[in-house]
N, C-alpha and C positions, 0 to 999 in steps of 0.2 A: 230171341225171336226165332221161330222157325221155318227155317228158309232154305235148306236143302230144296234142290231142284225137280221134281217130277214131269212140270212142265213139256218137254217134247221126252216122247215114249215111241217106241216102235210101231203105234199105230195113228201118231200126230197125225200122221200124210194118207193115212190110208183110206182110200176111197174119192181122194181129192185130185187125183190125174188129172189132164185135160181131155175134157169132149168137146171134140172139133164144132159143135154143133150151138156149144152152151159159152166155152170159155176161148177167145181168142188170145194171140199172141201177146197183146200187149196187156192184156188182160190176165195173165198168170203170174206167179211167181218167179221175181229174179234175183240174184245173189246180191247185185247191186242194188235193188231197191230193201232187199231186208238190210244188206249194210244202211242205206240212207236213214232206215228207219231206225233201226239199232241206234245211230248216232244221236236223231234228235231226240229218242229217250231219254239218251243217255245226258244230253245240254237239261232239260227237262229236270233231272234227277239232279244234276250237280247247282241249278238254279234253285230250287227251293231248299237245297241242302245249306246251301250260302246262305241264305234267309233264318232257315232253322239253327245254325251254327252262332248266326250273329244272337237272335233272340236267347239261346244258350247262356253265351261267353259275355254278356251285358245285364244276365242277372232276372230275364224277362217272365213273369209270373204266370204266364202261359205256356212256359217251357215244357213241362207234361204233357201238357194237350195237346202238342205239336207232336211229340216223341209217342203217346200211347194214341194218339189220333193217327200218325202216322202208320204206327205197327200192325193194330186191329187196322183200321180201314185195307190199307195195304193187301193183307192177308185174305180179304173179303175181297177184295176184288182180284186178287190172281188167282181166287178159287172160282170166280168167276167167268175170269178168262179161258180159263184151264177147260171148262164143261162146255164153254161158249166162246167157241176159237172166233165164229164169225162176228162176234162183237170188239174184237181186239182194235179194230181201227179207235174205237171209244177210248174201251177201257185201260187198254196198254197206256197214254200218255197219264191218267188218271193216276193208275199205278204209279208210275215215276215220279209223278208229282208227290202222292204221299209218301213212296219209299223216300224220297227227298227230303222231306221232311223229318223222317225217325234217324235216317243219317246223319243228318246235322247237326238233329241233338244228341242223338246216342256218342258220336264223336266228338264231342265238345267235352263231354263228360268225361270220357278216356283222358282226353286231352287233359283235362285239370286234375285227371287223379292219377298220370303218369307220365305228363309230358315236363313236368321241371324238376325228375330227380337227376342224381350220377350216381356212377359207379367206378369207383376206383379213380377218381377227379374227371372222369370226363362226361361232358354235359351229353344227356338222352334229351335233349326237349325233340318237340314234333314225332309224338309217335303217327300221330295221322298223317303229316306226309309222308312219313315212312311205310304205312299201311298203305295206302296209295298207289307211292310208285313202285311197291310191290305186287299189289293186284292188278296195276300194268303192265309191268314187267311180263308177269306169271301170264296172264294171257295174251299177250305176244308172242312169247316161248311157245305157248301150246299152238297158236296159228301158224306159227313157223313150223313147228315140227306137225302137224296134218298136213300143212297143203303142199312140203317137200314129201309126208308121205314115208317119214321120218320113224312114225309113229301109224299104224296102220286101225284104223277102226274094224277089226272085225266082229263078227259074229260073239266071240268068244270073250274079246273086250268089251262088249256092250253089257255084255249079260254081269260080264265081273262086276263094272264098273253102276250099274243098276241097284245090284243085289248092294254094296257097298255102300249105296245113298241110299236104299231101301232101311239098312243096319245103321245108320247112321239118323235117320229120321225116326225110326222106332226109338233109339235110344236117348233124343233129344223130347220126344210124347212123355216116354217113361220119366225123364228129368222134372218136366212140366209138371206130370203127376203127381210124385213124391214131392216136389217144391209147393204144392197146395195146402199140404198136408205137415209144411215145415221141416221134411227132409229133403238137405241136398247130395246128388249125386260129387264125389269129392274130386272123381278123376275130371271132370267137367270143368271144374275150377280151383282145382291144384295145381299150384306152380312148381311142383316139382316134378323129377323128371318123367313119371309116367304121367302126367297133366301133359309136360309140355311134348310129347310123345303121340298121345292121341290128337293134338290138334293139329301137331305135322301132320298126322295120317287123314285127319281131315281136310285139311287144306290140299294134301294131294289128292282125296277124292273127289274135293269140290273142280280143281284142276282138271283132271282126268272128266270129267261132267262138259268143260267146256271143249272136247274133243267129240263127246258124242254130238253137241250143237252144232257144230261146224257141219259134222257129216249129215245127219240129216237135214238142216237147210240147204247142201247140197243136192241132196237127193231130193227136196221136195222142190228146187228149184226145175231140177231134172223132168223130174214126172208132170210139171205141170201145175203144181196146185194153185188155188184159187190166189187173186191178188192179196186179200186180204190175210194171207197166213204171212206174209211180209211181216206186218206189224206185229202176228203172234210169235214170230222170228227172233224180233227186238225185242218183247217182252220177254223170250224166255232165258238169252243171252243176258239180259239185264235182270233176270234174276237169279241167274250164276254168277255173274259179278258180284251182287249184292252180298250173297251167301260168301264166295272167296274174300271178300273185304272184311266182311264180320269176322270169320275166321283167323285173316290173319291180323286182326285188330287186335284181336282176342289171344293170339300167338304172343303177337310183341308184349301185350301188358304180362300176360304171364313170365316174360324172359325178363322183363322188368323188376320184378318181385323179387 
């Protein structure tokens, strides 16, 4: 699925300040309330994820429909999000609901086709928690190193770090292309070690993705913007998560191999 970030860009916030006249105080954006709202996405996602994982892992003949209803739908509406930031109160939870749903079962799937091997006697089961409390891990690390400030978002970082999901989304259209057509790209899913090379380098770009979120929810907190970009806050953190989780889902099966 393709799920690289584009979501907050250098001109999310722009033209969204407060006017004293239009948006008051409690009526703007604040760090705390896109956290609250990030959160319940994020219960949102991990609830229907649980549903979809169960329907999975018990064999359930709608499993597809859950997984490619989730993918498409999903996809539809954070394009939708994306053009139509002021509908996010809507469609943010929306999103979460279906990206929930293609997690469950896309992960279920992982799970039964690399969670009960070993290697060298010792048991690999649960690649998904390990997917998991790596994608938790991994953005913690990066909260900590912004808001110590550790790791500085400048100018110069954005633009790398853009251009990089830019390179990165072109080359995942081009995969989609040629897979229509019955070629696959091999570094994409090669487990060897230039496979497992470029998805390190992905997974730190997707990393690196959720340092530019931080700062610009900061900064849109800053300037003011309308309350409702709260919610587009949580959607677009919860679709860098989604994208790091795929990624490194995608890492461990290949280290698996």
């Amino acid at each position: 699925m393709l799920s690289s970030n584009p979501t907050l860009s250098e001109s999310t916030f722009a033209g969204l300040g407060r006017r004293a006249d239009v948006v008051t105080e409690d009526e703007s954006m604040s760090i705390v309330g896109a956290t609250n709202k990030t959160l319940f996405l994020l219960l949102l996602c991990v609830g229907t994820a649980t549903f979809s994982w169960g329907a999975a892992t018990s064999g359930a003949s709608y499993t597809m429909g859950l997984l490619w209803g989730g993918a498409i739908g999903g996809l539809v509406v954070a394009f939708a999000t994306v053009f139509k930031p002021d509908w996010s109160p809507i469609t943010a939870p929306i999103y979460a609901v279906l990206e929930g749903l293609f997690l469950g079962a896309i992960s279920a799937f992982y799970e039964q086709s690399f969670g009960n091997q070993t290697a060298g006697g010792f048991p690999l089961d649960g690649i998904v928690v390990q997917a998991v409390g790596l994608t938790m891990g991994v953005a913690a690390s990066m909260l900590l190193l912004y808001r110590f400030r550790v790791i500085r978002v400048t100018e110069k970082l954005r633009a790398g770090v853009l251009m990089a999901t830019g390179a990165v989304m072109l080359f995942y259209l081009v995969s989609i292309g040629l897979g229509l057509f019955g070629v696959s790209m091999p570094l994409l899913h090669s487990s060897g070690p230039l496979g497992i090379g470029l998805s390190l380098l992905i997974v730190g770009i997707a990393s690196f993705n959720l340092l530019l979120d931080f700062d610009l929810i900061e900064r849109g907190a800053e300037s003011g913007a309308p309350k409702h970009m709260e919610w587009y806050a949580g959607f677009a953190l919860l679709t860098t998560l989604v994208w790091l989780y795929l990624e490194i889902l995608r890492l461990l099966a290949k280290l698996r191999r």
